[in-house]
N, C-alpha and C positions, 0 to 999 in steps of 0.2 A: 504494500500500500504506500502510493506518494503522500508523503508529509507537506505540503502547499508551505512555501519559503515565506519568513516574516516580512510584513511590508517593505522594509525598506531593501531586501534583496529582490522581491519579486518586481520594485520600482525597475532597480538597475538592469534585472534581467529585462525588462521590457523598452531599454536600449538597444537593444544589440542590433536591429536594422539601421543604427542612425551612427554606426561605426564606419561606417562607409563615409560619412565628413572627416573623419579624425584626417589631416593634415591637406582636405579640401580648400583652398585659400584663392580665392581671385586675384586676377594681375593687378596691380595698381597700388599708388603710394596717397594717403588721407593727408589734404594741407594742415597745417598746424590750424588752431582754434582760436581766441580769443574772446572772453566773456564782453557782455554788453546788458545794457539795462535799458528797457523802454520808458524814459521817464512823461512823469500822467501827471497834470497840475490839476486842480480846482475840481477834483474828485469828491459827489456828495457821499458824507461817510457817519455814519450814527458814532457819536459820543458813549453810547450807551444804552448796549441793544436790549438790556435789560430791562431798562427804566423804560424804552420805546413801545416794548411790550407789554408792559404793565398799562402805561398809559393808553396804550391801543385798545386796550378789553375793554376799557371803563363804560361804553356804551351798552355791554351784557348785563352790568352790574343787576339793574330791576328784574333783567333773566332768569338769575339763577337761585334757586330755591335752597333753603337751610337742608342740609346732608345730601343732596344731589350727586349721585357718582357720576360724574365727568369724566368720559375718555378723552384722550390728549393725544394727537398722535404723532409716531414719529418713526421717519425711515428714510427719507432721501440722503444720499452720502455726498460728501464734501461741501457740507454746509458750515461756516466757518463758523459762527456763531449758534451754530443747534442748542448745544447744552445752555447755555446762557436763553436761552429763548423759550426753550419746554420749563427751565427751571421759571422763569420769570411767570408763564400762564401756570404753573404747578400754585408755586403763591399764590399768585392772585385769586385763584379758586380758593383756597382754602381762604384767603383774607373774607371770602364773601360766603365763610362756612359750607363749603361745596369739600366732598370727598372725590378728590380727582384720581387717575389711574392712568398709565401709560399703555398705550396698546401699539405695538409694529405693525405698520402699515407699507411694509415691502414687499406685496404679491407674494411672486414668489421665491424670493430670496433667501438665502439662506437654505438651502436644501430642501426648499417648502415643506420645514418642517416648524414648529413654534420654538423649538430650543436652538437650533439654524438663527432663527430670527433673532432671539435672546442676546447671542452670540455675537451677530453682527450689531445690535443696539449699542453694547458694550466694548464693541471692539471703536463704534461712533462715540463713545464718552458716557452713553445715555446705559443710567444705573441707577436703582432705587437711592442708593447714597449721592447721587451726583443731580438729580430732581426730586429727590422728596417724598417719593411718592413710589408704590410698589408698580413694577411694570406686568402687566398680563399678557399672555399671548395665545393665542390658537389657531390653528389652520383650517375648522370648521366655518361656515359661513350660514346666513339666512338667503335665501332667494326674495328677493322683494320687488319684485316686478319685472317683466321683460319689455325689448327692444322692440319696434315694429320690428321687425325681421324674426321675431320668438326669441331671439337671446338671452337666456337669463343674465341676469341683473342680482347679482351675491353681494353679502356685505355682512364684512367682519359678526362672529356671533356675538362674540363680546361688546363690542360696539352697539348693536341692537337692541341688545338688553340694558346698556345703562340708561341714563336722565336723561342724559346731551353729551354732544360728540362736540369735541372744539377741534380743530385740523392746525397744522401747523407743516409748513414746506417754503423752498422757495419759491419763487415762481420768475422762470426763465426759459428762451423759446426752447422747442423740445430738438432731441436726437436726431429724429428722422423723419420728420413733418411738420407743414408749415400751415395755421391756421388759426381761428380767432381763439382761440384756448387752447394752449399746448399743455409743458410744462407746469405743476402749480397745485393748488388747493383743486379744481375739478378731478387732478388725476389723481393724486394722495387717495380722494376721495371715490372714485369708481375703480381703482385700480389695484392699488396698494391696500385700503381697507377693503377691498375684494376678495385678498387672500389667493393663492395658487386658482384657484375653481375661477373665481372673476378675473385675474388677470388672462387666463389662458382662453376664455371666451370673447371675452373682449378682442383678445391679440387674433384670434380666429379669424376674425373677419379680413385682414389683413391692414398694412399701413395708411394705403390712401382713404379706407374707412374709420382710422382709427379714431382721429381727433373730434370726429361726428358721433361716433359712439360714448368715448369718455364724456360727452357734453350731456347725451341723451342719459347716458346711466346717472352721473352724477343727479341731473334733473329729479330720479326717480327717487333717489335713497334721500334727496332733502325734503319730498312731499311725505316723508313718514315723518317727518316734523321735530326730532330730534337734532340736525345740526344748528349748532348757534350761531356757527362762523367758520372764519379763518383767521390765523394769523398769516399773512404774506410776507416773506422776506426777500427783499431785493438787493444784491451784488451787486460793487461796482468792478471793476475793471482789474482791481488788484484782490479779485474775491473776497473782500470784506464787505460786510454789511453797509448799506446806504442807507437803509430804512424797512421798518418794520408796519404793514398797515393792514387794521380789520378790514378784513370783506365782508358783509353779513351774509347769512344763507345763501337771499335770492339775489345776489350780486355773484354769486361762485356760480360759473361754466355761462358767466355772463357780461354785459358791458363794461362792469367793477372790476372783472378778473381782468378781462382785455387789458382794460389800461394799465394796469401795472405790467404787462407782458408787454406792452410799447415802450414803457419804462426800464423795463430790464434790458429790452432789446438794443438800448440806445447805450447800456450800461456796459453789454458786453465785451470782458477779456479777447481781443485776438491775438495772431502773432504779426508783428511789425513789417513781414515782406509777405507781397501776395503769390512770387513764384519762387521756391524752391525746388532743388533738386533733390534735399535727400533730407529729411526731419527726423532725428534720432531721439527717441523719447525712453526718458531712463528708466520711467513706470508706468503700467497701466493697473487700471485694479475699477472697482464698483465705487470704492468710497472718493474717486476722480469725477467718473460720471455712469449713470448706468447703461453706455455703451462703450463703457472702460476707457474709452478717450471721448470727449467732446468732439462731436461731428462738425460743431461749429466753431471749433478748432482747426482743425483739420482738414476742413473742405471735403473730406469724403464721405458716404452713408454708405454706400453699395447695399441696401434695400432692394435695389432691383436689380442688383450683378454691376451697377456704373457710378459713380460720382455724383452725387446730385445735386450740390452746391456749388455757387461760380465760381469761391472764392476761400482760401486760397488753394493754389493750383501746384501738388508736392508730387515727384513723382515715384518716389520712393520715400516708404516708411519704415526702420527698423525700431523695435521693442525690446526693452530688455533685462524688465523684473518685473513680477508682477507683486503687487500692494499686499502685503501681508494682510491690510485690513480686508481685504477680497475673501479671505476664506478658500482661498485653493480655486475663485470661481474666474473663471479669464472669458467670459463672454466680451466679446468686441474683438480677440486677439486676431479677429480674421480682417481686422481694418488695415493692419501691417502687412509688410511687404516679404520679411524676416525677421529672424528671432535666432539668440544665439541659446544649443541646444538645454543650460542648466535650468532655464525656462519650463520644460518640458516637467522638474520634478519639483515644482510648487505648482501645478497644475490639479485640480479635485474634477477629472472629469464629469462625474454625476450631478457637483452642484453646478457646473459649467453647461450642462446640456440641460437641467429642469428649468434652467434661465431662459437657455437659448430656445428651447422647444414651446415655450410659454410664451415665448415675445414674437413665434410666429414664422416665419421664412425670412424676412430680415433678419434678425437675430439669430437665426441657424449661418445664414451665411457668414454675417459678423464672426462665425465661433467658429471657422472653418481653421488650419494649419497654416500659417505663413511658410515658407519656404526656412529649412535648420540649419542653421551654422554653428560651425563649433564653438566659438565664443563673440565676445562683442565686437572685437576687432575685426575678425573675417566677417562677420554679420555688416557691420556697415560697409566693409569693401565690396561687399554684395548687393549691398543698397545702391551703393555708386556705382557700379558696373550696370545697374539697371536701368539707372534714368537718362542714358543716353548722349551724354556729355563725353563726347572724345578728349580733351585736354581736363584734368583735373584740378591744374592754376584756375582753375576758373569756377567751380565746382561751387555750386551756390548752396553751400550744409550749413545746417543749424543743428542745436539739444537743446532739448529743454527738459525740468524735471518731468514734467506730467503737463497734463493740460489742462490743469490748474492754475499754472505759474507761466504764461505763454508769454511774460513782457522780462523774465530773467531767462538769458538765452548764450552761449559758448558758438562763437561762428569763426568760416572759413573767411580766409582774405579776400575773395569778392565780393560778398555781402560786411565784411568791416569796411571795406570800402567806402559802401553805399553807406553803411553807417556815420558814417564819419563827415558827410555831406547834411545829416539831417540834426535839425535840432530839439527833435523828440528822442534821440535813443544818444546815449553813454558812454564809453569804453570802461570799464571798471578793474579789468587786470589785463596781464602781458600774455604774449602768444605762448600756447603751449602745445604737446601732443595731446591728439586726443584719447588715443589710448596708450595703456601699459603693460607690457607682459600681458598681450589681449582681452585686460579688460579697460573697459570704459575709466579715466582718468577721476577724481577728484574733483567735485565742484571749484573750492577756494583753496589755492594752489599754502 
């Protein structure tokens, strides 16, 4: 009888077709780098996204009843200000004697399982010691009405059963569709307190239906009369907090919502050249964006197998950690172009496909294998041999950490160049290699 080898042998053994890279290396020599900064003046930026929140609620105050269980919810990653913001509406419910509770509201995240979700709250900051208040979770839902089309319409059970639901997310345009409500409290709201069951019905329908449906469902779950609101949070440019604003009820997946998603829009982070050749991104992961890089970053979606944004135009992407806070889940890895192979074993396929498989055929492609290089070094000589550039002097490369941080950026001599002409961007240190002994170099030398 075979004895099945313990995880981390049977990882390695499920190498051994990718031995065939081992000393794989493309011709060509990577220009030295130099760091740069895209400097942003007269950035609006909350003082104090705590107190923004607090004051924001004050219009529920006559709402909310003595011992009210209040769900709170919370699940969107790379919200700079999260904890400070659930802490803030945690408070303020109880200052107005309401029993509040944390519910995750990440579809299906996290393994779509409730302790997956726990998991990921806390790996976000968000901990009964860190708001106040105990977190609940379940993967169970209610059906509360359906779509024209029959689609059921799920929402969170926990959620259901309390007094009132207060939402809490940012709200900024979405990943992979463009339209009067993307991103935001409607989606939190039809998708994420939808739980595995509502996200993956919803995503059924496919992308060019989805922003219609999140509108339609959200519609539904607030005619059962229990949502009181939202808090909205809007980024600026250096993803910090601008400002923190209630939407009530019937302003979610409505003209209220809009405007602040014209507000974010005008708010958002890009990167400072509109053509590259080769964008080297040092992390991707969930708590970035939940299509592990911002698309609005990046200029790509490939939703439909192509590019579907004008701008910016990169012709080669390599990756090259994925975000510890991800939980092993690399949906979007398929936006890259290459990956250097130790990628491969921070990789959880099963929570990496119940993402992918749930957000639909976009999201399956998103989560497809970028091409494997042995380390980072041959990984981005692979980037470069791709994008088409015969002389490499000229090689228009950028890094960034993540696409998070798209205005702190390490470039080639052609784009310092350019840099160097404008008086929006920096130099902030000297040329260096970009890699070492094949991996990626040191931020600050």
């Amino acid at each position: 009888m075979n004895t099945p080898p313990p995880p981390g042998e049977a990882r390695r053994a499920s190498w051994g077709p990718f031995e065939a890279i081992r000393g794989l290396r493309p011709v060509g020599v990577i220009p030295q780098v130099t760091p740069i900064r895209r400097l942003l003046s007269d950035l609006p930026t909350s003082a104090d996204p705590y107190a923004d929140a607090q004051a924001a609620l004050e219009p529920l105050r006559e709402r909310i009843l003595p011992g009210a269980r209040i769900a709170v919810t919370a699940g969107s990653r790379g919200i700079h200000d999260l904890v400070p913001v659930v802490k803030a509406a945690v408070d303020w419910l109880k200052s107005v004697g309401a029993e509040p509770f944390v519910v995750p509201a990440m579809g299906s995240h996290g393994g779509a399982t409730a302790d997956g979700q726990r998991e990921m709250l806390a790996g976000l900051g968000i901990t009964p010691e860190s708001v106040g208040c105990p977190i609940e979770a379940t993967m169970e839902t209610v059906v509360v009405g359906t779509l024209d089309d029959g689609t059921p319409v799920h929402h969170d059970a926990l959620a259901a059963k309390a007094d009132g639901v207060l939402l809490v997310n940012r709200i900024k345009p979405h990943t992979d569709f463009r339209g009067p409500i993307e991103s935001g409290l409607a989606k939190i709201l039809a998708i994420g307190l939808g739980n595995h069951a509502g996200a993956a019905s919803l995503h059924a329908g496919g992308i060019p239906s989805l922003g219609a449906s999140i509108e339609a469902a959200a519609r539904i779950v607030i005619a059962q009369g229990k949502i009181l609101g939202g808090l909205g949070i809007l980024e600026n440019a250096l993803e910090h907090t601008a400002a923190v604003e209630l939407v009530d009820a019937d302003g979610i997946a409505g003209p209220a919502e809009n405007a602040l998603l014209q507000r974010a829009g005008s708010l958002l982070g890009r990167l400072p050249f509109d053509e590259l050749d080769v964008l080297v991104v040092d992390e991707l992961g969930k708590d970035k964006s939940g299509a592990g890089m911002d698309t609005n970053v990046i200029g790509r979606c490939w939703v439909h197998g192509i590019p579907e944004f004008e701008s910016p135009s990169i012709a080669a992407i390599s990756v090259h950690s994925l975000s510890p806070a991800s939980h092993g889940n690399a949906s979007g890895l398929g936006l890259a172009d290459v990956i250097p192979a130790r990628i491969l074993e921070q990789i959880d396929l099963h929570a990496s496909y119940v993402n992918a498989l749930t957000s639909g055929a976009g999201g399956a492609r998103r989560s497809r294998l970028p091409m494997v290089m042995e380390d980072d070094e041959t990984a981005v000589l692979a980037a470069a041999t791709m994008c088409g550039r015969r002389d490499w002097s000229e090689l228009r490369l950028a890094r960034i950490k993540d696409t998070l941080s798209p205005n702190e950026l390490i470039v080639s001599p052609a784009l310092l160049n350019e840099a160097s002409d404008r008086f929006d961007l920096e130099i902030t240190g000297t040329a260096r290699d970009l890699t070492s002994g094949g991996r990626l170099g040191p931020w600050r030398e």
